[in-house]
N, C-alpha and C positions, 0 to 999 in steps of 0.2 A: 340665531341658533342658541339653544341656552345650553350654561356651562356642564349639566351632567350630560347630557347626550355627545356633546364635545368630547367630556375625558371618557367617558365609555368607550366612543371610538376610537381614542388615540389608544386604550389600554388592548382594546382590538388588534389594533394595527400592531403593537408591542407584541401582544402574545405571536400572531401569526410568522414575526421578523425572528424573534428568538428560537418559533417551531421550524423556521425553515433554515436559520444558523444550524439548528442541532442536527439535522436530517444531513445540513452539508458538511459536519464535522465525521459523524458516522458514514458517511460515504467516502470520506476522507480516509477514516480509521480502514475501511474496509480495504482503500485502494492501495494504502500504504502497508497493509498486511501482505494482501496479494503478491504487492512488489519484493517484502521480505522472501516472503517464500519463492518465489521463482528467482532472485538473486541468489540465493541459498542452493534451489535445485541447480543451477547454473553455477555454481562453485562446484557443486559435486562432482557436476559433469567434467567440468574445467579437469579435477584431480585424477579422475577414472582416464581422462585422455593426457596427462600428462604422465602417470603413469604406464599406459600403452605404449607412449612413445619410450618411455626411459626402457623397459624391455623389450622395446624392437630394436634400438642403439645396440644394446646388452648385446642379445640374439645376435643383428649384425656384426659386432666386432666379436663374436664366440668369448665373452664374460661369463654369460648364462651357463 
């Protein structure tokens, strides 16, 4: 094999490794977005039922 067709290939192969790191970084980015925001919706929820409970306690012991 002679040496341009050699590194042309190898620069191939580089390009296609790096295109397919980055495609797996941005899917990364995307998953770990996702996860924020529904940890996030999930805290929200968490506060709205914690505060339910704290005025059903209230209510039941006539505080309210």
């Amino acid at each position: 094999m002679d040496s341009q067709k050699m590194s042309y290939n190898a620069g191939q192969a580089k390009g296609q490794a790096q295109e397919k790191a980055s495609n797996m970084m941005d899917k990364a980015g995307d998953a770990a977005q996702s996860a924020k925001e529904s940890a996030q919706e999930a805290g929200q929820q968490m506060k709205a039922k914690a505060q339910g409970a704290a005025d059903a306690v209230k209510n039941a012991t006539g505080m309210n």
